[in-house]
C-alpha positions in Angstrom: 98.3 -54.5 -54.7 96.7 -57.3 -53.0 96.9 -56.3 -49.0 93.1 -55.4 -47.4 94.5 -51.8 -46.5 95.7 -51.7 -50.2 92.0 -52.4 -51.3 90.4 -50.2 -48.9 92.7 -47.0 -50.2 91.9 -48.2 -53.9 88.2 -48.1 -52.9 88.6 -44.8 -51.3 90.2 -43.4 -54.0 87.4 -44.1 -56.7 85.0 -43.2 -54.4 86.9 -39.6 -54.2 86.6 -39.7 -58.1 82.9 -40.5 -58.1 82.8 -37.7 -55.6 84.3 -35.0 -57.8 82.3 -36.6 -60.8 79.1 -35.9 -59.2 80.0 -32.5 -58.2 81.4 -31.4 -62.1 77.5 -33.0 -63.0 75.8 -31.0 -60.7 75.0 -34.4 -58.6 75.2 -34.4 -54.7 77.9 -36.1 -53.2 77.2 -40.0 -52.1 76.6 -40.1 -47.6 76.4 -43.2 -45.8 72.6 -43.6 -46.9 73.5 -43.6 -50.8 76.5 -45.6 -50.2 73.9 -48.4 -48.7 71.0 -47.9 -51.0 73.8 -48.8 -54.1 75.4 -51.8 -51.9 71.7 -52.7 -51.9 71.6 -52.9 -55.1 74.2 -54.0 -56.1 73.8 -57.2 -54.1 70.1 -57.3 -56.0 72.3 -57.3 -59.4 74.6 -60.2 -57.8 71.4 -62.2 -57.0 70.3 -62.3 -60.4 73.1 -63.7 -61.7 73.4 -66.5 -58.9 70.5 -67.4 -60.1 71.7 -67.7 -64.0 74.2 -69.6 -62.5 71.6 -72.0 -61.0 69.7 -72.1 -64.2 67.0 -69.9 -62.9 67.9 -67.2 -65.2 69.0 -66.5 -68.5 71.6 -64.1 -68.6 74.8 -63.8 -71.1 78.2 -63.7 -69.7 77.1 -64.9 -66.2 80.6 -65.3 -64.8 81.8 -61.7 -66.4 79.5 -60.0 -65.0 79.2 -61.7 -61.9 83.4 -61.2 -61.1 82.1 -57.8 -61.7 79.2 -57.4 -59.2 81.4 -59.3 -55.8 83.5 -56.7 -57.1 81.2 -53.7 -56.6 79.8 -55.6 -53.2 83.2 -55.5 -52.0 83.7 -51.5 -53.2 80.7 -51.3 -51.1 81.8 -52.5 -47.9 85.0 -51.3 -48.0 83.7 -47.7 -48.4 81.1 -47.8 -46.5 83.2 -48.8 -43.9 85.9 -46.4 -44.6 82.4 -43.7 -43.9 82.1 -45.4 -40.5 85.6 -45.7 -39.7 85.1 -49.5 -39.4 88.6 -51.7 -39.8 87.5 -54.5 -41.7 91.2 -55.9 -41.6 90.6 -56.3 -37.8 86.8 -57.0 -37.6 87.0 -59.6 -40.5 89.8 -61.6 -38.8 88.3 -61.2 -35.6 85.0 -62.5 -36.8 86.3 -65.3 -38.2 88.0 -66.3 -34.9 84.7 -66.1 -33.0 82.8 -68.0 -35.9 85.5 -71.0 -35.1 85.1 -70.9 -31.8 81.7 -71.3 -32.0 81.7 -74.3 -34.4 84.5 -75.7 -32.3 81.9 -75.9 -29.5 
């Protein structure tokens, strides 16, 4: 499983299981807002340990945890895109063709 659609469903799926989890708790289900609020800070969590990584910080098993916080960011986007029925597949790529272009100027 290593396709960007294959990611995205993965993503979606855990997010459906979060979603059942908060309802069995008695928790409201995660919206748009709550998915962006825990991208938020989950990129404040991936901060820190850049900064352990540049010797700012002291903070045990830096690289551990920081494979572990891209790979929340990147939970984040792809759900919150999934919300928004965003294609990242499509957008990234054509981004990345417009950055170029734009460099190649």
């Amino acid at each position: 499983m290593s396709d960007f659609k294959d990611l995205q469903l993965r993503a979606v799926e855990v997010r459906q299981k979060y979603a059942e989890y908060n309802k069995k708790n008695g928790n409201d289900k995660w919206g748009g807002k709550e998915l962006a609020m825990g991208f938020v800070g989950d990129v404040g969590d991936l901060v820190k340990l850049v900064m352990a990584k540049e010797n700012l910080r002291k903070i045990d098993d830096a690289d551990i945890k920081m494979a572990h916080e891209l790979s929340d960011c990147l939970w984040s986007l792809l759900v919150i895109a999934d919300k928004y029925n965003v294609d990242l597949d499509t957008s990234f790529h054509k981004t990345m063709r417009e950055l170029e272009q734009r460099i190649a100027s």
